[in-house]
PDB file of N, CA, C and O in Angstrom, chain B, residues numbered from 101:
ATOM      1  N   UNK B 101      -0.831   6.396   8.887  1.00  0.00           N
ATOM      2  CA  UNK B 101      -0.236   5.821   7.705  1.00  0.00           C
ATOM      3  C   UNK B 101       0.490   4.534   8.065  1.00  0.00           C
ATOM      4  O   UNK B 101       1.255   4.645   9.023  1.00  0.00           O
ATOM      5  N   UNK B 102       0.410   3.375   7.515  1.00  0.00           N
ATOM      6  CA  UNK B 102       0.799   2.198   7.371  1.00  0.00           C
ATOM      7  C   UNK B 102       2.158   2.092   6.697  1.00  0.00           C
ATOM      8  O   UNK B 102       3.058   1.566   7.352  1.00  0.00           O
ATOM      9  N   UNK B 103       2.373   2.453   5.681  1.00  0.00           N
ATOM     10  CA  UNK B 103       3.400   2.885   4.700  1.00  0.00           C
ATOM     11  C   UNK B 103       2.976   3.886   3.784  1.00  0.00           C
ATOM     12  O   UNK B 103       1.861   4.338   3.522  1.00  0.00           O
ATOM     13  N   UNK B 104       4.543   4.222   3.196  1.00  0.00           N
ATOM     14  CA  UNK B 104       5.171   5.577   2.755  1.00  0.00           C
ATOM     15  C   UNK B 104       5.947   5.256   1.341  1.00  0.00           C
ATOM     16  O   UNK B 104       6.815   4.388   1.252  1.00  0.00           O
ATOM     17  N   UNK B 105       5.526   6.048   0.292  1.00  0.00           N
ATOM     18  CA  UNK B 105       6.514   6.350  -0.756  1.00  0.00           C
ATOM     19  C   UNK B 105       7.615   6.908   0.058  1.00  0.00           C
ATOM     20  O   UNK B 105       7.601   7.724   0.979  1.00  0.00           O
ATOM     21  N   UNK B 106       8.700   6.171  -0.596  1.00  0.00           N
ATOM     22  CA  UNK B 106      10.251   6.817  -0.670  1.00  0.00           C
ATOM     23  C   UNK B 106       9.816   8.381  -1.594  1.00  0.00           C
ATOM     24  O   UNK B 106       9.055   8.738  -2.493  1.00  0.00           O
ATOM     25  N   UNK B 107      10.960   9.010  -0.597  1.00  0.00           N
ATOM     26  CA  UNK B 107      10.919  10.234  -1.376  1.00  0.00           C
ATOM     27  C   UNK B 107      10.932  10.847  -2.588  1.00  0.00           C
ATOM     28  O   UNK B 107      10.196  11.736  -3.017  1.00  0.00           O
ATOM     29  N   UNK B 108      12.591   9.815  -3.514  1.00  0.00           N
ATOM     30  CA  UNK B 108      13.268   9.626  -4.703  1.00  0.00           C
ATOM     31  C   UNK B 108      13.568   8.787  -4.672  1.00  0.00           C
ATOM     32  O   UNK B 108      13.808   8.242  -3.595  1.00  0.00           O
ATOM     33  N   UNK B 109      13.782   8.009  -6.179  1.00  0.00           N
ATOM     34  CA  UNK B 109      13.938   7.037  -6.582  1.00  0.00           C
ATOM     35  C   UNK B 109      13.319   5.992  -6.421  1.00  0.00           C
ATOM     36  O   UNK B 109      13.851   4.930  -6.097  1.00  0.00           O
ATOM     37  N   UNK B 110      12.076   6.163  -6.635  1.00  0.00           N
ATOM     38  CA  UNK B 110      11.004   5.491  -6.437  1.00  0.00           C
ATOM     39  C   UNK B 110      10.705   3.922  -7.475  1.00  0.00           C
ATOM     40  O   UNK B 110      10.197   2.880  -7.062  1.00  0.00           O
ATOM     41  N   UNK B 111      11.206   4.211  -8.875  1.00  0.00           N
ATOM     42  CA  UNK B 111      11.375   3.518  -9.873  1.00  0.00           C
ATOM     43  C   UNK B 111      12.223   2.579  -9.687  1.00  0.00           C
ATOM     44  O   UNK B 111      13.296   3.174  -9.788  1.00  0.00           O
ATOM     45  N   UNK B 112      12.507   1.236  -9.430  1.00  0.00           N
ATOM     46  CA  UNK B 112      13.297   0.261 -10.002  1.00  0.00           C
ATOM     47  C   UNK B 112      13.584  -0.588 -11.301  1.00  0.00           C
ATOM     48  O   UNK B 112      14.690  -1.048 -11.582  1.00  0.00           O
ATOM     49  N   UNK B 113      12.507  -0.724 -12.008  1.00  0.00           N
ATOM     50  CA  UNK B 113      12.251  -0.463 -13.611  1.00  0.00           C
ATOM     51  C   UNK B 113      11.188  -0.549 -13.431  1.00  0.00           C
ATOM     52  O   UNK B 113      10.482  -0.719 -12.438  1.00  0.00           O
ATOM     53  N   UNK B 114      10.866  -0.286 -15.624  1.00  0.00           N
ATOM     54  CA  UNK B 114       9.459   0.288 -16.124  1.00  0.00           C
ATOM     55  C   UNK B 114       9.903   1.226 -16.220  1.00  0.00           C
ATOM     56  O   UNK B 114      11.066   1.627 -16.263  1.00  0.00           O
ATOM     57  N   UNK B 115       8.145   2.047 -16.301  1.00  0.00           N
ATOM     58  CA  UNK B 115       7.891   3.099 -16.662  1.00  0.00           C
ATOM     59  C   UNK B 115       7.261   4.136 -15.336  1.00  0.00           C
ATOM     60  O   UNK B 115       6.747   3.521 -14.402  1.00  0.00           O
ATOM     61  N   UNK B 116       7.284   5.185 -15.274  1.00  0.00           N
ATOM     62  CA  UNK B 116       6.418   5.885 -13.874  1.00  0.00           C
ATOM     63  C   UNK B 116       6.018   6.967 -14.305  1.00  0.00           C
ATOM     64  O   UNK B 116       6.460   6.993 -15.454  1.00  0.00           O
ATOM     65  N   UNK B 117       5.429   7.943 -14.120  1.00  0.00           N
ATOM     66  CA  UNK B 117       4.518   8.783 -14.614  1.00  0.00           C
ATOM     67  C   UNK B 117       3.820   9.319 -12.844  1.00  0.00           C
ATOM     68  O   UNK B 117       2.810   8.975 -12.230  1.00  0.00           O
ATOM     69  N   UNK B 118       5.043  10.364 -12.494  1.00  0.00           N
ATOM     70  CA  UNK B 118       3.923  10.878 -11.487  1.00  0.00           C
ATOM     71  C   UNK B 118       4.536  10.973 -10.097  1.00  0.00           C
ATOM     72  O   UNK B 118       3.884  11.262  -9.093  1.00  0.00           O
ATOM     73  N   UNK B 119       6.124  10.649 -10.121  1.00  0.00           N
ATOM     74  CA  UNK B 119       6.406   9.908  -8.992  1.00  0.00           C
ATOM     75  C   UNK B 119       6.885  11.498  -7.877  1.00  0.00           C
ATOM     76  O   UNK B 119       6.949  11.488  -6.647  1.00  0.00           O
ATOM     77  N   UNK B 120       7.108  12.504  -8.640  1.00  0.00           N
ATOM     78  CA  UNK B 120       7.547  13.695  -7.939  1.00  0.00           C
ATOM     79  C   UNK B 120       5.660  14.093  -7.117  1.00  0.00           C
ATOM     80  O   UNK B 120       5.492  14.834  -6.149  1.00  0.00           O
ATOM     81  N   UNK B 121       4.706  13.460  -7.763  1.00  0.00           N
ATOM     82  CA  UNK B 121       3.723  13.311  -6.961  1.00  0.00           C
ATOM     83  C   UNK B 121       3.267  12.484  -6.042  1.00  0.00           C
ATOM     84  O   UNK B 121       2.664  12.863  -5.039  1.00  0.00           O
ATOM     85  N   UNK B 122       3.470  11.541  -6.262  1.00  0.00           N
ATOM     86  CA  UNK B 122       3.372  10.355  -5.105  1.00  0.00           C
ATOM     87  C   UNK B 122       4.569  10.487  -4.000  1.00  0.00           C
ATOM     88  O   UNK B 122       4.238  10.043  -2.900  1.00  0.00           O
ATOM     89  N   UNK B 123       5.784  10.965  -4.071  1.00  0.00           N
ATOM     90  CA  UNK B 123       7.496  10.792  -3.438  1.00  0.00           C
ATOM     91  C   UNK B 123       6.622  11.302  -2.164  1.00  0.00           C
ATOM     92  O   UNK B 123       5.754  12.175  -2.152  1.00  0.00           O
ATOM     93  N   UNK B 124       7.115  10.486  -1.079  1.00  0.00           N
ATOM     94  CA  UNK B 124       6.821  11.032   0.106  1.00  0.00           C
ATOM     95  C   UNK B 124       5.385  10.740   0.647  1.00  0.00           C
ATOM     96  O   UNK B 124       5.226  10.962   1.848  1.00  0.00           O
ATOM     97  N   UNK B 125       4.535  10.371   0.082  1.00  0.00           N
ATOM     98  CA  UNK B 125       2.955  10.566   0.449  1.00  0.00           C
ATOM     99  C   UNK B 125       2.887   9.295   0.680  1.00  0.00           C
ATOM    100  O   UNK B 125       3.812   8.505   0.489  1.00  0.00           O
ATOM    101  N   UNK B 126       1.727   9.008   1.127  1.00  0.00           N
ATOM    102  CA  UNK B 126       0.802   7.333   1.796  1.00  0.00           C
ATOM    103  C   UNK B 126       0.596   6.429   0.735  1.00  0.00           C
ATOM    104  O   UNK B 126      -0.093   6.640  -0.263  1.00  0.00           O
ATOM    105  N   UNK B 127       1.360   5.209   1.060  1.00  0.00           N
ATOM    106  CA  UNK B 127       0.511   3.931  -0.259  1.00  0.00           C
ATOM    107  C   UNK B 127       0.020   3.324   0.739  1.00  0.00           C
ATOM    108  O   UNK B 127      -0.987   2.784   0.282  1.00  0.00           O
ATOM    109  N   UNK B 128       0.102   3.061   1.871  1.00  0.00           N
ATOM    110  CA  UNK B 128      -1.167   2.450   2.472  1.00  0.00           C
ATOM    111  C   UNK B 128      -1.576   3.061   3.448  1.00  0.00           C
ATOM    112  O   UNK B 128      -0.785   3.780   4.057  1.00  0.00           O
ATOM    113  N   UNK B 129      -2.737   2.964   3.810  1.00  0.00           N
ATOM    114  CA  UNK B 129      -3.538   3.971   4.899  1.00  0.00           C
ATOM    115  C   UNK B 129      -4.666   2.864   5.612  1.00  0.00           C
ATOM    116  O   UNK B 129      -5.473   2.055   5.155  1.00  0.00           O
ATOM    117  N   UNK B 130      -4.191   3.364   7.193  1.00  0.00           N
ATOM    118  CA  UNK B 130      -5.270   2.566   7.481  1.00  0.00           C
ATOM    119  C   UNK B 130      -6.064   3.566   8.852  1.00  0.00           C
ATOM    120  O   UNK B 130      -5.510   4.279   9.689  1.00  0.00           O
ATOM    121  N   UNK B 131      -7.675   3.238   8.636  1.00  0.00           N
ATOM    122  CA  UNK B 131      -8.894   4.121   9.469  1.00  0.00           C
ATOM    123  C   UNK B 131      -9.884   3.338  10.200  1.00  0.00           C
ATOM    124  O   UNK B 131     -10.381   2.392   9.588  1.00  0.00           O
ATOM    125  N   UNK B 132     -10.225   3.539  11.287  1.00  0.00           N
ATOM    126  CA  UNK B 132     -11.468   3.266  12.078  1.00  0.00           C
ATOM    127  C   UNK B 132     -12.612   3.693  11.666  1.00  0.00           C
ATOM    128  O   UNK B 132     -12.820   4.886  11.442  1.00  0.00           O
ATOM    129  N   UNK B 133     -13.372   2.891  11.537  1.00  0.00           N
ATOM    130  CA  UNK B 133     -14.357   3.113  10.907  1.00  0.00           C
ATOM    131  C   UNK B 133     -16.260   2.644  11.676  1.00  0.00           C
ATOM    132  O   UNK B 133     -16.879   1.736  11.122  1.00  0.00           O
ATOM    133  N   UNK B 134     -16.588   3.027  12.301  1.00  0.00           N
ATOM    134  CA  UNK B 134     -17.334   2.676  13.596  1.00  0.00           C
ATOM    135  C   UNK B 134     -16.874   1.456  14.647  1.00  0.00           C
ATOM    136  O   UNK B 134     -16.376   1.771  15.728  1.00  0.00           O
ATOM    137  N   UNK B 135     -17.023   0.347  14.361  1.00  0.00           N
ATOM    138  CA  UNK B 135     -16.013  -1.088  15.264  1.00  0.00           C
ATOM    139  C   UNK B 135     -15.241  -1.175  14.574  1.00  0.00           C
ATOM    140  O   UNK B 135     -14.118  -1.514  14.947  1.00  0.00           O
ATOM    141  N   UNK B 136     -15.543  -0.887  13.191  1.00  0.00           N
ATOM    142  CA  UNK B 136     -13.941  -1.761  12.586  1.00  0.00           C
ATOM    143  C   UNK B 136     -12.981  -0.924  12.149  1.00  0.00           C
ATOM    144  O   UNK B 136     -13.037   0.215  12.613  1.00  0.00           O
ATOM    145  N   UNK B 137     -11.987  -1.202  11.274  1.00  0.00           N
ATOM    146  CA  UNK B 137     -10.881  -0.691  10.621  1.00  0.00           C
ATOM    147  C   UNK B 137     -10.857  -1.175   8.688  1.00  0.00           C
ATOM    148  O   UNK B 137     -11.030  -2.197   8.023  1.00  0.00           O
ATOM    149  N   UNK B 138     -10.606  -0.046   8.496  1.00  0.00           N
ATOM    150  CA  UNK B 138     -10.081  -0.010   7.209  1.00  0.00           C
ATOM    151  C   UNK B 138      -8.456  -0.143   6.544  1.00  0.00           C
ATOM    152  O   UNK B 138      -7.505   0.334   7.163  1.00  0.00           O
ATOM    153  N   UNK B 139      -8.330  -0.637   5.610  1.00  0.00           N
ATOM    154  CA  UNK B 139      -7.034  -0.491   5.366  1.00  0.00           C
ATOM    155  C   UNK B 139      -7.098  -0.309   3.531  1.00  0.00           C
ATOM    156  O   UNK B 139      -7.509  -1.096   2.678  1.00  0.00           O
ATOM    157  N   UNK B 140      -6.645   0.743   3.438  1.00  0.00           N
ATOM    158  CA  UNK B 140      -6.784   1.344   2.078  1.00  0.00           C
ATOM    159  C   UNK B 140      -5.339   1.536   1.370  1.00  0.00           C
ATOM    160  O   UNK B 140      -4.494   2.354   1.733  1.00  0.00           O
ATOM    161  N   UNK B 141      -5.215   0.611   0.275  1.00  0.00           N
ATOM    162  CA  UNK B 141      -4.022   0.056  -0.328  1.00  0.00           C
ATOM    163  C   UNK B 141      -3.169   0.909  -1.741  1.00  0.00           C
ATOM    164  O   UNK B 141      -3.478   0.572  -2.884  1.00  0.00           O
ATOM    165  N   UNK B 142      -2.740   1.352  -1.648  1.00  0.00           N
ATOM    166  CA  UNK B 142      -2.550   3.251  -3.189  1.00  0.00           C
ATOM    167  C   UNK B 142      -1.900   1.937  -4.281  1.00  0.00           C
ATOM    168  O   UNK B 142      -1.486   2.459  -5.316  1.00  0.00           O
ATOM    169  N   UNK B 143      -1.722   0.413  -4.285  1.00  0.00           N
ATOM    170  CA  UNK B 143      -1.111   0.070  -5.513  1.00  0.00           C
ATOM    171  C   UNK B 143      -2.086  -1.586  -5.300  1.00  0.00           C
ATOM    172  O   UNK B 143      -3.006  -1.957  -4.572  1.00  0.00           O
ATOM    173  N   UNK B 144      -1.356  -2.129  -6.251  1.00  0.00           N
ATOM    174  CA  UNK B 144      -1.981  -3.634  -6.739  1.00  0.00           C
ATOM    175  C   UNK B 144      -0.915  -4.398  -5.735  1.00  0.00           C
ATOM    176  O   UNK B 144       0.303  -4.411  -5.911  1.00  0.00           O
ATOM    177  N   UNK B 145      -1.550  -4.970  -4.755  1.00  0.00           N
ATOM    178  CA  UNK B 145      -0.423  -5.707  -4.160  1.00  0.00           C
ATOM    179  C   UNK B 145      -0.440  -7.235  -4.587  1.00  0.00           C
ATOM    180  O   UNK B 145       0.590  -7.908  -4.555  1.00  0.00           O
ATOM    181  N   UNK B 146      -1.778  -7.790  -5.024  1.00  0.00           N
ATOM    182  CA  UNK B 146      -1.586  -9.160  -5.866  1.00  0.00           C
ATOM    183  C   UNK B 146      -1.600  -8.998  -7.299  1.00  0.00           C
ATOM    184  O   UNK B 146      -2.308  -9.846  -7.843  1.00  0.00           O
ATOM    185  N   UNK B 147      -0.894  -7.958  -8.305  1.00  0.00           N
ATOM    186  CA  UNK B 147      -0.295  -7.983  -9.282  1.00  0.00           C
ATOM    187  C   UNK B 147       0.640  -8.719  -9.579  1.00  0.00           C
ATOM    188  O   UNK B 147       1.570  -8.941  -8.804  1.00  0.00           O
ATOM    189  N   UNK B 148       0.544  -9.222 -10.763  1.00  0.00           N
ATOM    190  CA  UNK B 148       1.649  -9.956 -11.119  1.00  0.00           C
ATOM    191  C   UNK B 148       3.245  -9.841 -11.017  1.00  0.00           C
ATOM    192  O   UNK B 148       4.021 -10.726 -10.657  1.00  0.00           O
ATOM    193  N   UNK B 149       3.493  -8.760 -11.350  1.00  0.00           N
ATOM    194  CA  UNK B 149       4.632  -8.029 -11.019  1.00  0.00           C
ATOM    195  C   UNK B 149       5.308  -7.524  -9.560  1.00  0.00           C
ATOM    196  O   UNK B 149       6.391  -6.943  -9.489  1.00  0.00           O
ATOM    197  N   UNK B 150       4.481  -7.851  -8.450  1.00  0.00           N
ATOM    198  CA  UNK B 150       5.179  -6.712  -7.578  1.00  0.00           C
ATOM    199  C   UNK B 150       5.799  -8.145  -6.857  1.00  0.00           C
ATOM    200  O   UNK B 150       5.665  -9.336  -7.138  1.00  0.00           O
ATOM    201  N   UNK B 151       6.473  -7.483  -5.893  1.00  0.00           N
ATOM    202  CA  UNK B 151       7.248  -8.515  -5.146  1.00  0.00           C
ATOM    203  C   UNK B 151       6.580  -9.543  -4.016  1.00  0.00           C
ATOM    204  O   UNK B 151       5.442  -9.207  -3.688  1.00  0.00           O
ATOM    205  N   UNK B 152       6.950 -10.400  -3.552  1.00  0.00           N
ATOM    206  CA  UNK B 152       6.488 -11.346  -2.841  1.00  0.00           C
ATOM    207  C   UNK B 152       5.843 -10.619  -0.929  1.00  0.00           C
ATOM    208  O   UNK B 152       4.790 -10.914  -0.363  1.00  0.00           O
ATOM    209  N   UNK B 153       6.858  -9.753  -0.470  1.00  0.00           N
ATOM    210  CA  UNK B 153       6.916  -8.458   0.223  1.00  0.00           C
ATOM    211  C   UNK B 153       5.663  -7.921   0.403  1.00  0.00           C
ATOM    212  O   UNK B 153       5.095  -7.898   1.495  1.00  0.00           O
ATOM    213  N   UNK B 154       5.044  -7.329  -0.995  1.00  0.00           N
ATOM    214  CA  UNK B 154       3.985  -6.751  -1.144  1.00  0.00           C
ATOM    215  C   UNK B 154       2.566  -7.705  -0.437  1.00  0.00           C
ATOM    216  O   UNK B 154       1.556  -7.216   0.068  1.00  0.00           O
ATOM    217  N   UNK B 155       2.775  -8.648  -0.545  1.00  0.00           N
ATOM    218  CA  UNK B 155       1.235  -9.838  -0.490  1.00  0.00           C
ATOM    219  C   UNK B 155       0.959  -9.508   0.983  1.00  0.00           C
ATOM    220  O   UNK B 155      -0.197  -9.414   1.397  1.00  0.00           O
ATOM    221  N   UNK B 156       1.827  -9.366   1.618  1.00  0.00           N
ATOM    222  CA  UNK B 156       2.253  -9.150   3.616  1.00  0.00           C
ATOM    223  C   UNK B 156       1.088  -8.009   3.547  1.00  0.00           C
ATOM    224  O   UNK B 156       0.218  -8.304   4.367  1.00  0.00           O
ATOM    225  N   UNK B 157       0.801  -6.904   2.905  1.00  0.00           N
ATOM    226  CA  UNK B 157       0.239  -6.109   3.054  1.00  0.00           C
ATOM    227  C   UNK B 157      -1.157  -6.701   3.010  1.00  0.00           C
ATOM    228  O   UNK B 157      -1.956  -6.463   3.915  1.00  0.00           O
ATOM    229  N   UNK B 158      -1.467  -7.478   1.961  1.00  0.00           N
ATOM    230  CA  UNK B 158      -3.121  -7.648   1.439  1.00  0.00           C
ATOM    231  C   UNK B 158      -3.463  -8.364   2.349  1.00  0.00           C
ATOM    232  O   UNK B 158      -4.458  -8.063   3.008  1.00  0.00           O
ATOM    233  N   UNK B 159      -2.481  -9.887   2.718  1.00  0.00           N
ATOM    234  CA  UNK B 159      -2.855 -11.027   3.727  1.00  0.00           C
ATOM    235  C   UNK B 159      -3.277 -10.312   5.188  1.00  0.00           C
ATOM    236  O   UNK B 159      -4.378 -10.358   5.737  1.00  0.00           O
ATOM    237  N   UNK B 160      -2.418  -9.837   5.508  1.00  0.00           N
ATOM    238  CA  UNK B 160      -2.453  -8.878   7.022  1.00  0.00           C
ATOM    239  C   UNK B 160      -4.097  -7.906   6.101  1.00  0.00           C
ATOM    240  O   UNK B 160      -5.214  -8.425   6.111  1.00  0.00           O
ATOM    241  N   UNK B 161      -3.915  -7.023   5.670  1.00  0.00           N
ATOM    242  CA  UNK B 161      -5.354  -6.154   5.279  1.00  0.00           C
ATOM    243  C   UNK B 161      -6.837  -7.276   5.537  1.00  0.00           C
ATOM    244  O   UNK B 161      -7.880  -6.962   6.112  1.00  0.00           O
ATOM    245  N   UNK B 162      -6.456  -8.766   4.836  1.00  0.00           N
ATOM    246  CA  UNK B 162      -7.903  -9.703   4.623  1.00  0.00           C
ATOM    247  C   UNK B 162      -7.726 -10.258   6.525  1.00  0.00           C
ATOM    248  O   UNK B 162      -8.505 -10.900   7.228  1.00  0.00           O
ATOM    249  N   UNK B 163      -6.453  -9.696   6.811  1.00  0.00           N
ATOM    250  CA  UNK B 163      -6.892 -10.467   8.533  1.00  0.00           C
ATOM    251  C   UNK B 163      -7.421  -9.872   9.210  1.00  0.00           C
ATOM    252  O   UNK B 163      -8.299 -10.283   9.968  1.00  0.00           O
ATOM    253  N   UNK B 164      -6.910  -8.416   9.088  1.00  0.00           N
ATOM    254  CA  UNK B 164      -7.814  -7.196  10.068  1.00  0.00           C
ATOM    255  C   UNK B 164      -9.369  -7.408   9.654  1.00  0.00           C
ATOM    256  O   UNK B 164     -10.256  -7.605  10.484  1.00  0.00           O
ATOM    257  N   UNK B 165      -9.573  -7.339   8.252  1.00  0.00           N
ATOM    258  CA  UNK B 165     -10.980  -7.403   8.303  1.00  0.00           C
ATOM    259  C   UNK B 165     -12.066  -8.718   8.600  1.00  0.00           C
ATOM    260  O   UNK B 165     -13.154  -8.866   8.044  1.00  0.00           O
ATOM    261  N   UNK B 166     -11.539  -9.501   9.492  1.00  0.00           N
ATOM    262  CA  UNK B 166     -11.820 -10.620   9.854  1.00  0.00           C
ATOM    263  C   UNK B 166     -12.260 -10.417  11.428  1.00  0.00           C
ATOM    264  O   UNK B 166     -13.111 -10.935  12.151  1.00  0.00           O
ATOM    265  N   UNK B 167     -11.407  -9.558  11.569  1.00  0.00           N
ATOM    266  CA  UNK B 167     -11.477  -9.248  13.304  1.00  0.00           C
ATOM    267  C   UNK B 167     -12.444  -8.773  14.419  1.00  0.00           C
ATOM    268  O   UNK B 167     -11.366  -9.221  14.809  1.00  0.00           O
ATOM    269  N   UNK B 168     -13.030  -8.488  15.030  1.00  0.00           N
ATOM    270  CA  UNK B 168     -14.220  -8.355  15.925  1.00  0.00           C
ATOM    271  C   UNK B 168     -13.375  -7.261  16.877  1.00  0.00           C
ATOM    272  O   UNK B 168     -13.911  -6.762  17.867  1.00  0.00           O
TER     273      UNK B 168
END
């Protein structure tokens, strides 16, 4: 696991729907996959809304899959 839901209090605003299911479990995951690696992302990290923070994830994700 790459990163982790917080346990509680997962919400900073909005709306959430689900979070006593997600609290604690994997938003990003990353796997080997014959040479390469995967990196499998549980939210929208170039959404409009999420924080600047978040992009670190996708940029780093589009670099691994660049890699040899």
């Amino acid at each position: 696991m790459a990163a982790t839901w917080p346990k509680t209090k997962l919400l900073k605003s909005g709306f959430l729907l689900g979070e006593d299911v997600i609290g604690g479990k994997a938003a990003v995951v990353t796997a080997k996959v014959g040479d390469g690696q995967v990196v499998m992302i549980g939210f929208k990290p170039q959404h409009r809304a999420q924080s600047h923070g978040t992009y670190r994830l996708l940029f780093n994700a589009m670099y691994l899959g660049g890699q040899r």
